[in-house]
C-alpha positions as protocol buffer text, in pm:
chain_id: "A"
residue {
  index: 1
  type: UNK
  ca { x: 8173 y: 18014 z: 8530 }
}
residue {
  index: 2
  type: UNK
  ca { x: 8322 y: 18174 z: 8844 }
}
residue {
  index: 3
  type: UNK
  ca { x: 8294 y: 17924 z: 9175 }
}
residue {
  index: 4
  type: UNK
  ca { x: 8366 y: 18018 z: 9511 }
}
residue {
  index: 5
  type: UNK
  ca { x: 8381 y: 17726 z: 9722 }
}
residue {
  index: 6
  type: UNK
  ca { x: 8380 y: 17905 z: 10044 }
}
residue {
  index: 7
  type: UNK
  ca { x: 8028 y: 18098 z: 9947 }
}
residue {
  index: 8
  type: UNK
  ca { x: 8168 y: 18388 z: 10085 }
}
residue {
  index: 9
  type: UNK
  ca { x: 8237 y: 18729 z: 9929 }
}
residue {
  index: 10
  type: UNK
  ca { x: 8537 y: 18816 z: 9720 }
}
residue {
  index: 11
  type: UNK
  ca { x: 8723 y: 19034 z: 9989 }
}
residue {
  index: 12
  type: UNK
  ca { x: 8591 y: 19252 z: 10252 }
}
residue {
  index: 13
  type: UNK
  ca { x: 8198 y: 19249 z: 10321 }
}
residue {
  index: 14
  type: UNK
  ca { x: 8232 y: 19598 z: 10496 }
}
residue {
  index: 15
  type: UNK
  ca { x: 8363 y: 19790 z: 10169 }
}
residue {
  index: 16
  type: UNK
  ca { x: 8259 y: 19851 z: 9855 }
}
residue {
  index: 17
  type: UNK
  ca { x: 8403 y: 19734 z: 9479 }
}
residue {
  index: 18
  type: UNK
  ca { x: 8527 y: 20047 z: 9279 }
}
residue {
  index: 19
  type: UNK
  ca { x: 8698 y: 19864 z: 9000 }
}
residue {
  index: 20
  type: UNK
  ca { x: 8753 y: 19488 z: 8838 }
}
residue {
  index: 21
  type: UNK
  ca { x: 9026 y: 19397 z: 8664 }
}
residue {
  index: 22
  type: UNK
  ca { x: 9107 y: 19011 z: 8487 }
}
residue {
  index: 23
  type: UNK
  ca { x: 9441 y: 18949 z: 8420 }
}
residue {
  index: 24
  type: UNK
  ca { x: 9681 y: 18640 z: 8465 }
}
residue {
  index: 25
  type: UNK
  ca { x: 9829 y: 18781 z: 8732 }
}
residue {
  index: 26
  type: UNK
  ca { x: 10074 y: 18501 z: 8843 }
}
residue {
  index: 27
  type: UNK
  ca { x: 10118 y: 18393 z: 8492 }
}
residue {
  index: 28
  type: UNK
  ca { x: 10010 y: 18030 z: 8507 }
}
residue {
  index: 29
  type: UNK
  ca { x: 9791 y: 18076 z: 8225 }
}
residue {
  index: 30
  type: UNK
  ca { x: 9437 y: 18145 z: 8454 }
}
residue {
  index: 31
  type: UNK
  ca { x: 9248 y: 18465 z: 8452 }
}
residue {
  index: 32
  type: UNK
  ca { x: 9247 y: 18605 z: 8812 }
}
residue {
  index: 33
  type: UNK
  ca { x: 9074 y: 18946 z: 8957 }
}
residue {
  index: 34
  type: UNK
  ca { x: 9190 y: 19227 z: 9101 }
}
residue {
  index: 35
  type: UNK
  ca { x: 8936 y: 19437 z: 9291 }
}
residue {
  index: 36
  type: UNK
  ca { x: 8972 y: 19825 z: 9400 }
}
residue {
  index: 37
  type: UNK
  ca { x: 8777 y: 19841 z: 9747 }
}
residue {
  index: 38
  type: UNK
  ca { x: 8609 y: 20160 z: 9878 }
}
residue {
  index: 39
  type: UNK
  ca { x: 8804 y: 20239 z: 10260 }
}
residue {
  index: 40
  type: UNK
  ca { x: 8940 y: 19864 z: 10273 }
}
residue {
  index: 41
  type: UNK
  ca { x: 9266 y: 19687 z: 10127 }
}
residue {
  index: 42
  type: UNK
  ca { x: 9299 y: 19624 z: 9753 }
}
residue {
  index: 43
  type: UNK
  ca { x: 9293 y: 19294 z: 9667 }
}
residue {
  index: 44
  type: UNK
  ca { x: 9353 y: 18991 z: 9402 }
}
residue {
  index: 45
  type: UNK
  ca { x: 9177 y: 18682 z: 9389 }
}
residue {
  index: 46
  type: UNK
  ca { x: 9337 y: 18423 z: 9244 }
}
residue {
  index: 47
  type: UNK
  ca { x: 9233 y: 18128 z: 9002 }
}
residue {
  index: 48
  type: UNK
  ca { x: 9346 y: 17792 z: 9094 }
}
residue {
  index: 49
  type: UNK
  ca { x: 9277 y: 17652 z: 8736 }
}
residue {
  index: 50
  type: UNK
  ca { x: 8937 y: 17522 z: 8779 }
}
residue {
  index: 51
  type: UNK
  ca { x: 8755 y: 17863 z: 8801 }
}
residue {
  index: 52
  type: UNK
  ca { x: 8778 y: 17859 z: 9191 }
}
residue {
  index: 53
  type: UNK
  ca { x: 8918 y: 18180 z: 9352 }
}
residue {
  index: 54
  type: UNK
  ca { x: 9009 y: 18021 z: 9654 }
}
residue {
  index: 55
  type: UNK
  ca { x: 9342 y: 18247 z: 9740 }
}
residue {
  index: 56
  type: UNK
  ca { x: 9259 y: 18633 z: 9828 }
}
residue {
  index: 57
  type: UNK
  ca { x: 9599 y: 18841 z: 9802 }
}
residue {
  index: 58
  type: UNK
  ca { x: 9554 y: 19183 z: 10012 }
}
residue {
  index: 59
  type: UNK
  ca { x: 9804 y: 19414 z: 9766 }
}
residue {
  index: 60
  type: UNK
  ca { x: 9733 y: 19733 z: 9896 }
}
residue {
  index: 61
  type: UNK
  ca { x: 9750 y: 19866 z: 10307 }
}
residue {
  index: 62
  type: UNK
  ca { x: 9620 y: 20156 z: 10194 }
}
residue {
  index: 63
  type: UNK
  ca { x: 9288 y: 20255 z: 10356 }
}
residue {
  index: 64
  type: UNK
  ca { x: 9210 y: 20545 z: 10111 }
}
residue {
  index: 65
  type: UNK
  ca { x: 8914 y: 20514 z: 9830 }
}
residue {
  index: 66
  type: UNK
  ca { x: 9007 y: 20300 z: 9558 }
}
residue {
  index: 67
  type: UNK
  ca { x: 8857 y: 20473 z: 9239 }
}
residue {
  index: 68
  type: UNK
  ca { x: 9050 y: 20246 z: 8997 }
}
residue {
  index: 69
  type: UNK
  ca { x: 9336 y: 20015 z: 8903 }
}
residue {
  index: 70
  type: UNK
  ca { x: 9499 y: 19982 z: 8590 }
}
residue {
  index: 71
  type: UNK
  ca { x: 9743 y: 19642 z: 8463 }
}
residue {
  index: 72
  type: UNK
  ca { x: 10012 y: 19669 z: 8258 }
}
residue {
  index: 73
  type: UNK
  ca { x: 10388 y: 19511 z: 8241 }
}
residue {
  index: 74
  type: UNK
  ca { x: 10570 y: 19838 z: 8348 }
}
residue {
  index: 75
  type: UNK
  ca { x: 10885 y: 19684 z: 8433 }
}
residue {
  index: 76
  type: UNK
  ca { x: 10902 y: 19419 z: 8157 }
}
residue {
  index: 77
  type: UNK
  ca { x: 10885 y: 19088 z: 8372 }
}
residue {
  index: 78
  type: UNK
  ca { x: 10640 y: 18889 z: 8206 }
}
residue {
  index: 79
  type: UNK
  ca { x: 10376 y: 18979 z: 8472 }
}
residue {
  index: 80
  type: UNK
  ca { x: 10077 y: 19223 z: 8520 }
}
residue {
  index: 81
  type: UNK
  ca { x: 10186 y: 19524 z: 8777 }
}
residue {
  index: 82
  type: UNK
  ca { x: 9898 y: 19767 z: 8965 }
}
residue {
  index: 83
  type: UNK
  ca { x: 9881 y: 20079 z: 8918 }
}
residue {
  index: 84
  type: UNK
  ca { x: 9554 y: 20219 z: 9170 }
}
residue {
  index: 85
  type: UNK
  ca { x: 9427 y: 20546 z: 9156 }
}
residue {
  index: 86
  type: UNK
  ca { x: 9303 y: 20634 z: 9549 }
}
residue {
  index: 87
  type: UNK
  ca { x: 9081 y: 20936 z: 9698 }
}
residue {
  index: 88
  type: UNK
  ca { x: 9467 y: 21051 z: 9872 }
}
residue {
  index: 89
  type: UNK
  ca { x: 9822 y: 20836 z: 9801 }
}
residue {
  index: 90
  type: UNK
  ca { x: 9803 y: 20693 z: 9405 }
}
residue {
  index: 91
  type: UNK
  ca { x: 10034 y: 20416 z: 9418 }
}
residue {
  index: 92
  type: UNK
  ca { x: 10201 y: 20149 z: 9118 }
}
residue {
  index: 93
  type: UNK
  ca { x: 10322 y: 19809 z: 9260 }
}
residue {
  index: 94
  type: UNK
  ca { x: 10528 y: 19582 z: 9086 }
}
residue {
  index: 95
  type: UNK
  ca { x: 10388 y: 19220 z: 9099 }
}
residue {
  index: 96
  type: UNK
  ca { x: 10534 y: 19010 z: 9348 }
}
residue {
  index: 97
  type: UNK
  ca { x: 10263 y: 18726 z: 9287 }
}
C-alpha cells in the first residue's frame, strides 16, 4: 500500500507522468519512485519506510518531454543512477540521493 499523507499529487499537478520507475534509490532498503514528467522537472519520491512518500526530490531542470527513464548502477556505487530519455537534451545522472 502506497500512503501519501499530504493527499496531494506525486509531483507537479500541471504535467503529465511519462514513465514510473521503483527502485531503492537511496539504498536504505525501501522501494522509492522515480517519475518522468511531460514539460515539468523529473522527479523521485522517496519512501520513508512505512510506505509514505513524504520527500519529493526534483532530479531533473530540464523542461523538455520526459518520454522515459531507465535505472541502473552505471558507475558501480551501490546506488540506482537515471538515465531519461527527453523530446530535446537526453541526459544520465549519477545518484546523489
Amino acid at each position: 500500500m502506497v500512503v501519501n499523507p499530504h493527499h496531494q499529487h506525486f509531483g507537479h499537478t500541471d504535467g503529465t507522468v511519462h514513465d514510473i520507475e521503483v527502485a531503492d534509490m537511496d539504498n536504505d532498503g525501501d522501494l522509492d519512485i522515480v517519475l518522468a514528467h511531460h514539460k515539468i522537472p523529473n522527479e523521485i519520491a522517496l519512501n520513508n519506510g512505512n510506505g509514505i512518500f513524504d520527500q519529493i526530490i526534483v532530479f531533473s531542470d530540464e523542461w523538455a518531454t520526459s518520454d522515459q527513464v531507465a535505472l541502473a548502477d552505471l558507475n558501480n556505487d551501490s546506488y540506482p543512477d537515471i538515465v531519461e530519455v527527453n523530446s530535446m537534451v537526453n541526459l544520465a545522472s549519477s545518484n546523489t540521493v
